[in-house]
KETOR-110599 format. One record per residue (C-alpha): x, y, z negated; residue in one letter. Coordinates in steps of 0.001 Angstrom, whole numbers. Example, Ala and Ser with C-alpha at 12.3 -4.5 7.8 and 13.67 -1.06 7.14 Angstrom:
<atoms>
atom east: 12300&north: -4500&up: -7800&code: A
atom east: 13670&north: -1060&up: -7140&code: S
</atoms>
This chain:
<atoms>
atom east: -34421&north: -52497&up: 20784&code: X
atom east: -33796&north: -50936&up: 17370&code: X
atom east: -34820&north: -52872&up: 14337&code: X
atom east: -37596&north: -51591&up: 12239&code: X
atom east: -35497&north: -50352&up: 8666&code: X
atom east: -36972&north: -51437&up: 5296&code: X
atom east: -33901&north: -50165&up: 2633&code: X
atom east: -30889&north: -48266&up: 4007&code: X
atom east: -29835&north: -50339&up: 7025&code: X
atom east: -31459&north: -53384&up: 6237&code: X
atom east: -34066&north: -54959&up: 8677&code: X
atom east: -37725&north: -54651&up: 7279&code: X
atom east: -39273&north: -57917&up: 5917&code: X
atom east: -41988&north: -58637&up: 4037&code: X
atom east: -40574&north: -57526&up: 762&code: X
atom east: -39428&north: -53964&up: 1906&code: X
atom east: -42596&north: -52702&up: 3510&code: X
atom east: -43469&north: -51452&up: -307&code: X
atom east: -40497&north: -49278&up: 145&code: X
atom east: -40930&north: -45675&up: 46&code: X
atom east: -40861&north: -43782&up: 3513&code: X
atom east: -37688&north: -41482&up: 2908&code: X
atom east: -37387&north: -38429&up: 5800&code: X
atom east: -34283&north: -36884&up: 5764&code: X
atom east: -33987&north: -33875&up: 8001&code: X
atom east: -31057&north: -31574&up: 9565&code: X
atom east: -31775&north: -27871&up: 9568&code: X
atom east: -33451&north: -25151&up: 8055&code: X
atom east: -35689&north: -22996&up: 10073&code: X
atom east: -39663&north: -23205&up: 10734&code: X
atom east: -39570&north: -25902&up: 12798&code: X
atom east: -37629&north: -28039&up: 10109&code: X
atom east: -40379&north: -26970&up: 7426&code: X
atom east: -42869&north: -27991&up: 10083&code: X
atom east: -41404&north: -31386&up: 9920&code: X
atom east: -41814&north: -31490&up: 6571&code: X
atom east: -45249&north: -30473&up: 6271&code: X
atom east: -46420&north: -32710&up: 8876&code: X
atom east: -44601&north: -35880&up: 6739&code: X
atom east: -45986&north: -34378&up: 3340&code: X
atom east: -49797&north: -34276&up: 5253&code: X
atom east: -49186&north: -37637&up: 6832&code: X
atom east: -47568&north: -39621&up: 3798&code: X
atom east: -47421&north: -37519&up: 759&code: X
atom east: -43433&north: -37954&up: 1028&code: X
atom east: -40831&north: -34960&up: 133&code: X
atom east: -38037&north: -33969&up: 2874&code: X
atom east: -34679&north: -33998&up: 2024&code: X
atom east: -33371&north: -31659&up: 4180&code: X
atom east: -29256&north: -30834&up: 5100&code: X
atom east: -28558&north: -28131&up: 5697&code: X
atom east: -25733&north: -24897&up: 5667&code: X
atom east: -27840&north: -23069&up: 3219&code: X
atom east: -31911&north: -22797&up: 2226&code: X
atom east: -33021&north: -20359&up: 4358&code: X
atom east: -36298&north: -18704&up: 3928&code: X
atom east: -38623&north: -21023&up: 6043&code: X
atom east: -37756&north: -23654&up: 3366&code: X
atom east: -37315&north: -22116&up: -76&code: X
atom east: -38880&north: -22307&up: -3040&code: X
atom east: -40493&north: -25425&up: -1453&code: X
atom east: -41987&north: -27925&up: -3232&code: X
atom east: -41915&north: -30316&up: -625&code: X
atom east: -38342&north: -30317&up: 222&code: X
atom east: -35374&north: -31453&up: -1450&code: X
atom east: -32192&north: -29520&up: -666&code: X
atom east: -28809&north: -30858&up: 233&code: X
atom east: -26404&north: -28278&up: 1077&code: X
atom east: -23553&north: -28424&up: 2360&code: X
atom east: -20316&north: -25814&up: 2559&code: X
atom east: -20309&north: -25012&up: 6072&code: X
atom east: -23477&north: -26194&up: 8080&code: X
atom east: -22080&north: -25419&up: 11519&code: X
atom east: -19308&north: -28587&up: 10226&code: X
atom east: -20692&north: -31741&up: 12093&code: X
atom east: -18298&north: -33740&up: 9611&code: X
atom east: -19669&north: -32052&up: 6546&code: X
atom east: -23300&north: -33089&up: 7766&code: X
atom east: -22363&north: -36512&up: 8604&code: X
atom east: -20431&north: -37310&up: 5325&code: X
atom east: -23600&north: -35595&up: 3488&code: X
atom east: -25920&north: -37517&up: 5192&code: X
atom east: -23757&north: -40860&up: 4326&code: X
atom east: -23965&north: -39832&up: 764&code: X
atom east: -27928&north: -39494&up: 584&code: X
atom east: -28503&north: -42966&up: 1997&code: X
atom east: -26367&north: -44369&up: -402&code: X
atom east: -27653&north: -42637&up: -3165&code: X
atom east: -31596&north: -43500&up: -1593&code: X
atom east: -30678&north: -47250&up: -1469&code: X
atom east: -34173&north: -48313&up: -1903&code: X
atom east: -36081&north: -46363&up: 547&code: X
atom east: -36877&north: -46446&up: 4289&code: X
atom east: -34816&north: -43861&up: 5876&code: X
atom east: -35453&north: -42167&up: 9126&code: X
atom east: -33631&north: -39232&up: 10443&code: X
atom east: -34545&north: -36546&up: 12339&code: X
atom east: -33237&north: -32949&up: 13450&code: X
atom east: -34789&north: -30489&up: 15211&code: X
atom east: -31923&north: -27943&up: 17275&code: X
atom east: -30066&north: -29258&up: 20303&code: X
atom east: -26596&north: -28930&up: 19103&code: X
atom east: -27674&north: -31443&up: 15242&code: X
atom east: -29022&north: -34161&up: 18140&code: X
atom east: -25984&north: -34266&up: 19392&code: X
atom east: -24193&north: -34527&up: 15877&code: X
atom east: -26812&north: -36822&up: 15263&code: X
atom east: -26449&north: -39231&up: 18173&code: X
atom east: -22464&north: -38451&up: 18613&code: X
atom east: -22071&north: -40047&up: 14966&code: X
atom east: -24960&north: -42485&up: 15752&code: X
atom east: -22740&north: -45825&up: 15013&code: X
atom east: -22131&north: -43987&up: 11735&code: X
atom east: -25675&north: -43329&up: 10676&code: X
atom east: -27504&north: -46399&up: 12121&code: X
atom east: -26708&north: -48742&up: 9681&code: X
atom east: -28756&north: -47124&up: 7146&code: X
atom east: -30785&north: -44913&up: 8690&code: X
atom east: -33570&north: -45033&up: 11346&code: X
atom east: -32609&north: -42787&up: 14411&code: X
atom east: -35051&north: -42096&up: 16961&code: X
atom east: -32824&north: -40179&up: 19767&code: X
atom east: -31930&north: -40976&up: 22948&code: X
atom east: -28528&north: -42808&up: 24346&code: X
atom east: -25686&north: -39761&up: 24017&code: X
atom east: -25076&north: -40702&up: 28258&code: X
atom east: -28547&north: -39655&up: 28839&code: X
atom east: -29003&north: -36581&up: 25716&code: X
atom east: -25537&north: -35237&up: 27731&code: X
atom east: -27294&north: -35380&up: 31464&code: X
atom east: -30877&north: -33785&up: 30296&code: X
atom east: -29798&north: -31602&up: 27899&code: X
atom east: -27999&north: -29319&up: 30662&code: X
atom east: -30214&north: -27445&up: 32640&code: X
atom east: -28450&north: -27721&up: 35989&code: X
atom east: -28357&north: -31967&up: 35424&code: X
atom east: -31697&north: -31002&up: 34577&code: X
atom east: -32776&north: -29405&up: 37724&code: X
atom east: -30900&north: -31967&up: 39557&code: X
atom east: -33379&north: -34591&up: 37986&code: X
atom east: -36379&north: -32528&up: 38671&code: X
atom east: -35603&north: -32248&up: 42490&code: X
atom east: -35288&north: -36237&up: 42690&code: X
atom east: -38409&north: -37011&up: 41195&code: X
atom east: -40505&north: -34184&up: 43088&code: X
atom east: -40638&north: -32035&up: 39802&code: X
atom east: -40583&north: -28013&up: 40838&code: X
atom east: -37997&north: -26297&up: 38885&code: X
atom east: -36700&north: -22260&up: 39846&code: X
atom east: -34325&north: -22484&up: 42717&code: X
atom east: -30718&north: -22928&up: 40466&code: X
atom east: -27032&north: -21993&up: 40826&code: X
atom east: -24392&north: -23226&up: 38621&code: X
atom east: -21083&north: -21033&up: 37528&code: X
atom east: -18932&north: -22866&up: 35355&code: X
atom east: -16264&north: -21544&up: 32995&code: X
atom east: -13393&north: -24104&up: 32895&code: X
atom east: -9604&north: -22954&up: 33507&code: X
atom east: -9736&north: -21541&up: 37233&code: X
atom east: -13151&north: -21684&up: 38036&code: X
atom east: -14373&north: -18945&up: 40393&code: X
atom east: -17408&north: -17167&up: 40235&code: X
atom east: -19914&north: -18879&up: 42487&code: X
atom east: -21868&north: -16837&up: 45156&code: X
atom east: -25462&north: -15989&up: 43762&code: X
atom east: -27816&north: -15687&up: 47126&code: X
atom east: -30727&north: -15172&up: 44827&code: X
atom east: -33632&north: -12164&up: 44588&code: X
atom east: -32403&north: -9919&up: 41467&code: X
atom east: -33611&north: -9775&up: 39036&code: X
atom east: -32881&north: -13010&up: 38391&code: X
atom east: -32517&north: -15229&up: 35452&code: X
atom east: -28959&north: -16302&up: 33469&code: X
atom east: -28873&north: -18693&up: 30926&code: X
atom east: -26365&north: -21061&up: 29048&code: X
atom east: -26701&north: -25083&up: 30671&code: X
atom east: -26308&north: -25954&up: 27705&code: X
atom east: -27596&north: -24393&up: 24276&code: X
atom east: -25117&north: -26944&up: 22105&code: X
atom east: -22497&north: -25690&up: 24216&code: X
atom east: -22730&north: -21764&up: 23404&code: X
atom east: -24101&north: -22211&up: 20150&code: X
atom east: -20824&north: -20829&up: 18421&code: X
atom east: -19755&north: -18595&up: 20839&code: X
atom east: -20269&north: -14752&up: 19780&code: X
atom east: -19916&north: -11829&up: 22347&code: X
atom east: -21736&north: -8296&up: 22147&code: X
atom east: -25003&north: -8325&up: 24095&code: X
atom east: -25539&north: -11824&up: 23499&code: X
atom east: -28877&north: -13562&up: 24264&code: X
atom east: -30132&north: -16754&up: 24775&code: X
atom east: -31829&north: -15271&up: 28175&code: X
atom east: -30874&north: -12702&up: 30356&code: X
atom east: -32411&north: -10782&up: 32857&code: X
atom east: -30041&north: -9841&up: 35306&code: X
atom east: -30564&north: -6421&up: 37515&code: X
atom east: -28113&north: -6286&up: 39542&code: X
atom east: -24807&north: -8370&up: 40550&code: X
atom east: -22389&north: -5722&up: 39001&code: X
atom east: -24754&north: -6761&up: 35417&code: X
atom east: -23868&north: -10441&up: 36516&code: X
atom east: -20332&north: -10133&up: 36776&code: X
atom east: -20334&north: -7768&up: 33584&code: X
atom east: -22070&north: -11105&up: 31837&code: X
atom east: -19211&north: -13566&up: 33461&code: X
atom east: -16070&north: -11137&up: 31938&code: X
atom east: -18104&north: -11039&up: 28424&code: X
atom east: -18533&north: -14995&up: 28327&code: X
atom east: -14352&north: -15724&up: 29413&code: X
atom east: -13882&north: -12932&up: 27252&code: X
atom east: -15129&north: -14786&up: 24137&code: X
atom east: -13912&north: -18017&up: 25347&code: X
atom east: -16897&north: -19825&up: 26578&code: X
atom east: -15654&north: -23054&up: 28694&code: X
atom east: -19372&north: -24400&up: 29602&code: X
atom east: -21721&north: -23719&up: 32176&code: X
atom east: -24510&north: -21374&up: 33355&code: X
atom east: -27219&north: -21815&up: 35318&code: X
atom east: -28835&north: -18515&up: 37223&code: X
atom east: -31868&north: -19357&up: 38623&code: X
atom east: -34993&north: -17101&up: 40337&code: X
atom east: -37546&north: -15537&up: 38149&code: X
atom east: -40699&north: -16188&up: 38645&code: X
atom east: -43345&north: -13799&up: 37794&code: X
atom east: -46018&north: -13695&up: 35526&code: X
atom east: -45712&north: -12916&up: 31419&code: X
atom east: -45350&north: -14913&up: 29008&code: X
atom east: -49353&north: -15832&up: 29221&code: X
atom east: -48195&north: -18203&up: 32482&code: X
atom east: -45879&north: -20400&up: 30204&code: X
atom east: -47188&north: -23793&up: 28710&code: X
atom east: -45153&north: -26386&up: 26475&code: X
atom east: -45820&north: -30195&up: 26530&code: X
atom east: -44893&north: -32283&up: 23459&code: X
atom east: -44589&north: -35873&up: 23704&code: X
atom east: -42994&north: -38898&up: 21957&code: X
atom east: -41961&north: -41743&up: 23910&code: X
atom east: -41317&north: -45024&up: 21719&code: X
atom east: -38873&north: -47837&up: 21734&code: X
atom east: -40083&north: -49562&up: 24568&code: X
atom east: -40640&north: -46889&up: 27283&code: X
atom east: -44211&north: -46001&up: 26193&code: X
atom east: -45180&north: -42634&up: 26278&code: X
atom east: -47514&north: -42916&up: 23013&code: X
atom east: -47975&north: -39003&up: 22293&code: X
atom east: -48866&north: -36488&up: 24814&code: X
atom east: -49676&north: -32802&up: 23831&code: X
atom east: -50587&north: -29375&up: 26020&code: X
atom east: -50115&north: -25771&up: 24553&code: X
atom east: -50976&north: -22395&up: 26508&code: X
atom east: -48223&north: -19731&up: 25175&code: X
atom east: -50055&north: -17015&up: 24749&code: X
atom east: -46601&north: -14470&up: 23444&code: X
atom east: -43397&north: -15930&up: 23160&code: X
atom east: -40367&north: -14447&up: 20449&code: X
atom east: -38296&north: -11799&up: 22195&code: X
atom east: -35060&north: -11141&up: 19909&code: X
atom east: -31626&north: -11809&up: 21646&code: X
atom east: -31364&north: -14864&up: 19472&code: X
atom east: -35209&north: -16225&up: 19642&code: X
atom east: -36440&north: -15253&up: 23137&code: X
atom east: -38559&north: -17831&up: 24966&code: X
atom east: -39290&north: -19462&up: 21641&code: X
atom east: -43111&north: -19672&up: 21347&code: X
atom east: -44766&north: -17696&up: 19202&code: X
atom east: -48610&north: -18321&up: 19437&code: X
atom east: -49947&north: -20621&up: 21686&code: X
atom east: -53337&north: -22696&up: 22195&code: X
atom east: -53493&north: -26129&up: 22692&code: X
atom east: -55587&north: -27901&up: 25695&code: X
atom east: -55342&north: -30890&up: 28125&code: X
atom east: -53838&north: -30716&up: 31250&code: X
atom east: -53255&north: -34195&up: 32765&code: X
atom east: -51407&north: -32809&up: 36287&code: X
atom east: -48767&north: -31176&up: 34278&code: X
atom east: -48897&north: -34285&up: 32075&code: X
atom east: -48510&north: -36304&up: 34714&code: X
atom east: -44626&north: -34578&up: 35520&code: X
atom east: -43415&north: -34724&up: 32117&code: X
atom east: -44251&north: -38890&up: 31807&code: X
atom east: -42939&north: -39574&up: 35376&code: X
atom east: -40077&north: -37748&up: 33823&code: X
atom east: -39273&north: -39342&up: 30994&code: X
atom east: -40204&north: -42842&up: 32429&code: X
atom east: -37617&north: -42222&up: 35369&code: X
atom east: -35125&north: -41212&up: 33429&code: X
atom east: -35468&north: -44170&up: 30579&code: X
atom east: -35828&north: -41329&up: 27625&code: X
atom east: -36871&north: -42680&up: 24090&code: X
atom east: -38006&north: -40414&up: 21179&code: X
atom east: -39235&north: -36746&up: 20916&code: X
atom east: -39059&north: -34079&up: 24002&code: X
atom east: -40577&north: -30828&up: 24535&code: X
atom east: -40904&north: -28961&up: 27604&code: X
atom east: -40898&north: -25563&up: 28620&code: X
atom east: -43304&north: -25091&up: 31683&code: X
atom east: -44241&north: -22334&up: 33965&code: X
atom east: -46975&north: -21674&up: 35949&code: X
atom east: -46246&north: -19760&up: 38968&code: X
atom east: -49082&north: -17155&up: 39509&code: X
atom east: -47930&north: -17149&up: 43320&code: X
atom east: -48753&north: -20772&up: 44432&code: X
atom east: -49968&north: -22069&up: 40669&code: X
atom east: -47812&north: -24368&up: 40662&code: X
atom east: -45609&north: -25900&up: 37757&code: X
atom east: -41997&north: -24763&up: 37304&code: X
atom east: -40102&north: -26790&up: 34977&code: X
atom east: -37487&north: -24961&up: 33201&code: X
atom east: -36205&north: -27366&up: 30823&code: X
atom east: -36768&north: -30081&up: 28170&code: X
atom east: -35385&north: -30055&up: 24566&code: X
atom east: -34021&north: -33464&up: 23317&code: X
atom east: -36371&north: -33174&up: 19958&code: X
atom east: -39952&north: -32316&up: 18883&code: X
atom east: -39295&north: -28706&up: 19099&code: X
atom east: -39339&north: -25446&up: 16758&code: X
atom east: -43160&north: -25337&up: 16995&code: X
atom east: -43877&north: -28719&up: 16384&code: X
atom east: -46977&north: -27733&up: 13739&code: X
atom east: -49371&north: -27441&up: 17028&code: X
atom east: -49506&north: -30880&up: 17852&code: X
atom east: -50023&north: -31654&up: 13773&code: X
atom east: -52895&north: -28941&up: 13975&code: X
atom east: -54392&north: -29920&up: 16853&code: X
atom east: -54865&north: -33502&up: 15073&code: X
atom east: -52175&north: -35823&up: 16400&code: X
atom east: -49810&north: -35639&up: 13537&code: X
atom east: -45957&north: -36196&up: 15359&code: X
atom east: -44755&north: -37919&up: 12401&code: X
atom east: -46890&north: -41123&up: 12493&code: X
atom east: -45696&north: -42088&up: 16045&code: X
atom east: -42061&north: -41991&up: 15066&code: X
atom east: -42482&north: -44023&up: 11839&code: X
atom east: -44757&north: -46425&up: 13241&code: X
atom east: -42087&north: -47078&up: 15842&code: X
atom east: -39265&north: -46968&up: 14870&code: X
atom east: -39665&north: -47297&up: 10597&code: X
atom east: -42528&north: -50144&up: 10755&code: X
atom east: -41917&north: -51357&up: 14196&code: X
atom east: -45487&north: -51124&up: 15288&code: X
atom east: -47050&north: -50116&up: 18570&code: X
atom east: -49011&north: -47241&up: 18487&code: X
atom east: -52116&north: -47044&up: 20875&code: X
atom east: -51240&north: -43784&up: 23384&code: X
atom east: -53030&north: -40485&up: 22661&code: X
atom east: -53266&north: -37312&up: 24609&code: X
atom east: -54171&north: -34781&up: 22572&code: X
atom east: -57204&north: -32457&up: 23567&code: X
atom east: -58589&north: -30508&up: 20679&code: X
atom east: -58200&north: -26530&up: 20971&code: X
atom east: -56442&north: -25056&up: 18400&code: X
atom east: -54630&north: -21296&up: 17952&code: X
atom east: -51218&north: -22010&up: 16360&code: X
atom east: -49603&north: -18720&up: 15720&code: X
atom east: -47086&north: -17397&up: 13829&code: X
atom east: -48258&north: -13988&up: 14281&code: X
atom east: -50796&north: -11575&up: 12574&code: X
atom east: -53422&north: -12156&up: 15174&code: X
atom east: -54016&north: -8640&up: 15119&code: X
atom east: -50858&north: -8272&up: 16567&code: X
atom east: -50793&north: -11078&up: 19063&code: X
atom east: -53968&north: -9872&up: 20749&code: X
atom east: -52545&north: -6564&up: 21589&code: X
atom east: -50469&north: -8686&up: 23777&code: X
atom east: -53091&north: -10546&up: 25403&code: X
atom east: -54165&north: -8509&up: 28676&code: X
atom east: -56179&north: -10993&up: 30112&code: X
atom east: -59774&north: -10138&up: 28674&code: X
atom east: -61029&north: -14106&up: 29163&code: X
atom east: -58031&north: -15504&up: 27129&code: X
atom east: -58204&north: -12624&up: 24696&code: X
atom east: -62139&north: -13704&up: 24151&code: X
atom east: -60523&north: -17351&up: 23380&code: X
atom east: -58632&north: -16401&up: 21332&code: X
atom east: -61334&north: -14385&up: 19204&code: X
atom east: -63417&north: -17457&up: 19550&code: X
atom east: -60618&north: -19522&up: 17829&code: X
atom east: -60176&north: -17068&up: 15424&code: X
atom east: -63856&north: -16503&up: 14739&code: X
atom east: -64420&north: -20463&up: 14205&code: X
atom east: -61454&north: -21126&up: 11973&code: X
atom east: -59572&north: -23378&up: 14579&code: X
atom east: -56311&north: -21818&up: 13280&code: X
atom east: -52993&north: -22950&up: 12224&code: X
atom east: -49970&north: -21286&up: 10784&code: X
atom east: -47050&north: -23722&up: 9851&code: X
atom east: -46009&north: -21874&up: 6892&code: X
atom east: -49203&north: -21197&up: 5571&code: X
atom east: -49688&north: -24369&up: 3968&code: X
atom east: -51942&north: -24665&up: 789&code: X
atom east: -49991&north: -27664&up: -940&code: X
atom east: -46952&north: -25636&up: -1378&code: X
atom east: -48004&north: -22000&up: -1942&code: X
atom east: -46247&north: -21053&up: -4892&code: X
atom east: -46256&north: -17094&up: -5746&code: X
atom east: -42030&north: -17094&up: -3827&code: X
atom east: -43768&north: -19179&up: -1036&code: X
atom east: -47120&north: -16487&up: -548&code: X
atom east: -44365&north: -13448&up: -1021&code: X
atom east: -42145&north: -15208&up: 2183&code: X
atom east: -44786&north: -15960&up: 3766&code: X
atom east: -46050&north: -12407&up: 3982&code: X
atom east: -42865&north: -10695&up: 4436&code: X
atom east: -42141&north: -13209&up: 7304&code: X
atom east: -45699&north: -11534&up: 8990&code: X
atom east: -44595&north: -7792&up: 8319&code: X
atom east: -41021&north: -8769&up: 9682&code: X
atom east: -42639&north: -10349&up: 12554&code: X
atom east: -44232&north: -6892&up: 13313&code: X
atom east: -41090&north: -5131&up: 13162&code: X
atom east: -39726&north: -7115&up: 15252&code: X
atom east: -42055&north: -6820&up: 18424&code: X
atom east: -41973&north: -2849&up: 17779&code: X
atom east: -38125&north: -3000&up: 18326&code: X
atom east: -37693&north: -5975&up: 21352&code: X
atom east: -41224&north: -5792&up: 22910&code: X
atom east: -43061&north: -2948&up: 21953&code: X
atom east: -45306&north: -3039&up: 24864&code: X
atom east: -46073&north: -6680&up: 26759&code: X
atom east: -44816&north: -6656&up: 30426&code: X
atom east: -45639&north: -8405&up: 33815&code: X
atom east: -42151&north: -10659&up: 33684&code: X
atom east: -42270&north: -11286&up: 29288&code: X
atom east: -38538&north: -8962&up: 29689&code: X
</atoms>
């Protein structure tokens, strides 16, 4: 069991409690500012956050602090900064957190580094490395009477031939693991791919040896239904096994650039204990500690949930939990900063989180009894942007914030000017 931190890697006593919370966060997009937010709302703290550069989602903010380093894709570089800020924060409670696949893995790869002064609330790198791959993934799902799309695996090591695909096209492709083809830059690259034919599948295999991709990919069955069928659950387990934060969302439209497809773009959140139900008997099987978020679909043929995968950190959209009143933050810090247990919540107030103009995300909304909950939500004020937060709204801030809206625009009338039955 990790040891509740007072100052930089010393255990907390009854001195040190009086020590300033300190969050220090890897990254730089919205779901890093989310963080932020959520920790300014809960505690009245400012981020520092390490980063590559300050990209728009967090500059000009007033509740950041920036550290950047030369070349953010460097896992040394981030390590050795993050060294230098705990020294130089001696007398504050530090807990880490990052918020992409491929910084856990810096994060808990470099974990005997970073433990001694900071608080780090990821899982063992044995079990980060089996979940984190969606085939392992799949594999766990079967055992434990989870539905996940029928999978097939084609690796790309020295000599590896291209595995027969017996599936329905079109069918999905889609890296095993995102860490793993982070870096690796071919034309026509996506972080999905829907795949017509098998001559369109074997035109994706020469791209990715081509560019010198040595991972895995898993190509699985699409199941039908737009974006509309998707859901995401959100849920912290602590220190001792005990699932202590449990949150549902309905995606209502989901991003659809190369680089952001299948990230969530509005959603609403709501209970659903069955599909609750998989995700705990998931993470208690499987021994997980800290933050996961999965990606759920529901299959409009049977109705059934269809795992896809689950993300070893809060998440990108994080800000719908905080919205929908169970702020993220205070279950990690009460853990795993003051070494309290926190009293489980599932989280059941409806909110519309949405990074969209809503005008613009009900054009997408065909189905005429979700697009009247979503007016209702809109009507009532039960709204939530993460950006659009009223603490930090400086005249840069309002300007990003609105060209972030018109951008978002411009992007749906280039990659999905029109919403279809598959979300392709």
């Amino acid at each position: 069991m990790t040891q509740p931190l007072g100052a930089a890697g010393t255990p907390q006593d009854d001195r040190l409690e009086a020590r300033a919370l300190q969050p220090v966060i890897l990254g730089a997009d919205i779901g890093v500012y989310a963080l932020a937010r959520s920790f300014h709302e809960q505690y009245g703290v400012t981020s520092v956050v390490v980063a590559g550069a300050a990209l728009g989602p967090v500059q000009h903010s007033s509740i950041v602090r920036h550290e950047i380093v030369t070349d953010g894709h460097d896992p040394r570089q981030l390590v050795d900064r993050l060294l230098e800020v705990a020294r130089g924060l001696a007398d504050r409670r530090l807990l880490l957190m990052a918020n992409s696949d491929w910084l856990v893995r810096v994060v808990v790869e470099h974990r005997d580094e970073l433990e001694p002064f900071y608080a780090v609330p990821f899982l063992s790198a044995d079990l980060l490395a089996r979940i984190s791959d969606k085939a392992t993934f799949a594999e766990i799902c079967a055992e434990l009477d989870i539905s996940v799309p029928r999978t097939i695996v084609q690796g790309f090591g020295a000599g590896e031939p291209d595995v027969p695909v017996d599936l329905e096209y079109p069918l999905i492709a889609k890296a095993a693991s995102s860490a793993d083809y982070q870096d690796v830059e071919f034309e026509g690259k996506k972080k999905v791919f829907e795949i017509q034919s098998p001559a369109e599948l074997a035109a994706l295999w020469r791209s990715l040896r081509g560019a010198g991709f040595v991972g895995r990919f898993v190509v699985q069955e699409l199941v039908p239904g737009d974006d509309t069928q998707m859901r995401s659950v959100t849920a912290y387990v602590d220190q001792h096994g005990v699932v202590t934060l449990s949150c549902c969302a309905h995606v209502l439209l989901e991003e659809h650039t190369p680089s952001g497809l299948g990230n969530p773009a509005a959603m609403i959140t709501y209970r659903d204990d069955a599909m609750l139900e998989q995700a705990h008997r998931f993470l208690t099987s499987t021994g997980y500690v800290g933050f996961a978020n999965f990606d759920v679909k529901v299959d409009p043929r049977t109705g059934q949930f269809r795992f896809f995968e689950v993300n070893p950190r809060i998440g990108r959209n994080n800000y719908y939990v905080t919205a929908a009143g169970a702020n993220p933050v205070r279950f990690v810090v009460e853990d795993r900063v003051e070494g309290r247990a926190v009293e489980p919540v599932v989280v059941e107030r409806e909110v519309l989180y949405s990074i969209l103009p809503h005008r613009l995300l009900l054009r997408y909304v065909r189905d005429p009894q979700l697009a009247a909950r979503v007016r209702r939500l809109i009507k009532s004020r039960a709204t939530a942007h993460p950006l659009r937060y009223e603490r930090d709204l400086s005249p840069r801030r309002r300007f990003y914030v609105l060209a972030a809206a018109v951008n978002q625009i411009r992007k749906f009338r280039r990659w999905y000017p029109e919403p279809t039955d598959t979300g392709f």
